[in-house]
Every structure is written in structure tokens, then in C-alpha cells.
C-alpha positions as CSV (number, residue, x, y, z in Angstrom):
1,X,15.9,84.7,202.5
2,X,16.9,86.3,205.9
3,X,13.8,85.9,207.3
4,X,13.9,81.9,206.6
5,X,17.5,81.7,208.0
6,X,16.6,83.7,211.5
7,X,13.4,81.5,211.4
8,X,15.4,78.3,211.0
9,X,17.1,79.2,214.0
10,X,15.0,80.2,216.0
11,X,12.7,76.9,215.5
12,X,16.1,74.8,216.1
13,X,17.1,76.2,219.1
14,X,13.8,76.5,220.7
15,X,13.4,72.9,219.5
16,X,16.6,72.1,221.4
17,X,15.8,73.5,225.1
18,X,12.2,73.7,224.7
19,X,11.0,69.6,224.9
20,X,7.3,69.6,223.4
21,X,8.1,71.1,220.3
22,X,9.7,69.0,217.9
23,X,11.4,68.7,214.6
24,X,13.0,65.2,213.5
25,X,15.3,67.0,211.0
26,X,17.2,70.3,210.1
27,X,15.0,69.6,206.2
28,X,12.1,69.6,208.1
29,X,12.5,72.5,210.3
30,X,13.9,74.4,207.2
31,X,10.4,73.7,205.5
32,X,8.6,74.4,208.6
33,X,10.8,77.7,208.8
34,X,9.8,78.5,205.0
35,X,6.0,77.3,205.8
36,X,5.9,79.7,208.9
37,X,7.6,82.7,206.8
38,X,4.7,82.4,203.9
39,X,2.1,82.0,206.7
40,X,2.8,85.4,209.3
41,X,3.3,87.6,205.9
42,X,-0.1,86.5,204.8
43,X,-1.2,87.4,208.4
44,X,0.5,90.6,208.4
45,X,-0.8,91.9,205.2
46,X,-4.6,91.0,206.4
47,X,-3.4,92.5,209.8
48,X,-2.6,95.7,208.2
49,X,-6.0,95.3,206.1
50,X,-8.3,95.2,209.1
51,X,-6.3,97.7,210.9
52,X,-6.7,100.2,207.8
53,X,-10.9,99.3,208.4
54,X,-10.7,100.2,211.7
55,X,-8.9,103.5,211.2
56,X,-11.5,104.3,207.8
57,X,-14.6,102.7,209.3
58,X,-17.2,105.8,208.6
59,X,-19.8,103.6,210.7
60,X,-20.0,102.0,214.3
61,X,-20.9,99.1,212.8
62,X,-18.1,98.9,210.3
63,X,-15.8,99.8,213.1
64,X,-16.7,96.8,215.0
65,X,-16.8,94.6,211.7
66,X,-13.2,95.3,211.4
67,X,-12.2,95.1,215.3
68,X,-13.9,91.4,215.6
69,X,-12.0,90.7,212.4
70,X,-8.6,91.4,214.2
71,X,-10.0,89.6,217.0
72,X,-10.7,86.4,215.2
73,X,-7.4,87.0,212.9
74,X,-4.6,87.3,215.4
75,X,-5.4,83.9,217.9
76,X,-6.9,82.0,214.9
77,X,-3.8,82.4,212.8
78,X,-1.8,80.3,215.4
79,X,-4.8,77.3,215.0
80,X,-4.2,77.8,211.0
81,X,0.0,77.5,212.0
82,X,-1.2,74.6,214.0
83,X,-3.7,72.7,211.1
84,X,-1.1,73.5,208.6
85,X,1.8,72.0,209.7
86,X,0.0,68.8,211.3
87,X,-1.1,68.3,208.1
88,X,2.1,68.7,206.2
89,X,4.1,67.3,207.9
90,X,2.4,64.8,210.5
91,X,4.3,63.5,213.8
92,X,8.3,64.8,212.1
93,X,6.8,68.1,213.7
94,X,5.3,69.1,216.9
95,X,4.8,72.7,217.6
96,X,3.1,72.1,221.0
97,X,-0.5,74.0,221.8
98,X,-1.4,77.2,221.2
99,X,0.6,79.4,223.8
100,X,4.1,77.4,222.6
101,X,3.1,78.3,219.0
102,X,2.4,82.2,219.9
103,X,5.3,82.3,222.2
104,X,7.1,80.6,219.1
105,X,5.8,83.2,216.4
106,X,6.9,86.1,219.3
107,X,10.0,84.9,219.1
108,X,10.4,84.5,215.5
109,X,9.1,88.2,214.9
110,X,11.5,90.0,217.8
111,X,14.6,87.8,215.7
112,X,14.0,89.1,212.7
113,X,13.1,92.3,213.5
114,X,16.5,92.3,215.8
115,X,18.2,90.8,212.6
116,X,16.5,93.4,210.1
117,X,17.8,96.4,212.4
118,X,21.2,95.2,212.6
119,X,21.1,94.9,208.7
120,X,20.3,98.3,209.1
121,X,16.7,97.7,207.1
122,X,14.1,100.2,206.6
123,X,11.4,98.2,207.8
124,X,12.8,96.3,211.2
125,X,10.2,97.1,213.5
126,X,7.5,96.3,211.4
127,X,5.4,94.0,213.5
């Protein structure tokens, strides 16, 4: 639930001084905020996947199976950000291209990692 409140922020403040992206209300940028959470876990738990390939790849071949995996995972997840929220939510939400939705997502993971460590959380560097 933290995670969905730092995101939250995060999206409306960089929707306030940043001028292409866009969210028409605080509903909407709470379900984009909730939309974005459920996304970047999925990505972090295939992230850790492939990494855990590349570290117990026995092969050269299964090595580079895993490292073009990573390669194709970490830009393609900001397209799937991208497709997903045009999709659910139309013109109420712009994002902007890819590099404002990576900057975006770098933003939203150094917040709540910063958020997580002054909680005092176990986990708050896990990126």
C-alpha cells in the first residue's frame, strides 16, 4: 500500500512540472499508480528470473538465451507500461514516449526505495 501512495505522488507531481505527461484526475492517476505497481513487480520477479539464468547458465548458449532475455525485458517493459495504460485508460492519460516513461519508472523506484529505507524495511534497495 506504500508503494501505491509514493507512486501516486510521484506520477502527480511529475504530472505537475513535467507538461507531456498527463493525468486528468487524482482517480485516474491513483489507478495508473496501482496499474504501474502490479506491472514493475511482474517485471522485477522475471528480472530476477533471467538474472538467476544468467548466473546458472551451464552453457554459452544458455548464457546468452538469458542475457538477450534481459535485453528484450528491461526497454520492452516500458512499451508494455506504454500499451497498457493507452489502452486502459485512453487520452485521461499520457505518459509521454519511452524515455519520459523510463525516467518515470526511475523515479518511481529511487521513491520508494527512499520511502522503504526510511521505514526502516528490509528490502529498500531492492531494485
Amino acid at each position: 500500500m506504500v508503494d501505491v501512495f509514493v507512486y501516486v505522488v510521484v506520477l502527480n507531481l511529475v504530472t505537475q512540472f513535467a507538461p507531456h505527461v498527463m493525468t486528468e484526475t487524482f482517480a485516474t492517476s491513483l489507478l495508473v499508480a496501482v496499474l504501474l505497481k502490479v506491472v514493475l513487480e511482474l517485471v522485477l520477479v522475471l528480472k530476477k528470473r533471467a538474472l538467476g539464468r544468467v548466473k546458472g547458465a551451464s552453457t554459452v548458449t544458455g548464457r546468452a538465451v538469458a542475457i538477450a532475455t534481459l535485453l528484450v525485458l528491461l526497454p520492452g517493459s516500458k512499451f508494455v507500461v506504454l500499451v497498457l495504460v493507452d489502452v486502459l485508460f485512453g487520452s485521461a492519460v499520457s505518459l509521454g514516449g519511452f524515455f519520459a516513461v523510463t525516467a518515470l519508472i526511475f523515479a518511481l523506484i529511487a521513491a520508494r526505495s527512499g520511502v522503504r529505507w526510511l521505514l526502516g524495511e528490509p528490502d529498500a534497495v531492492r531494485v
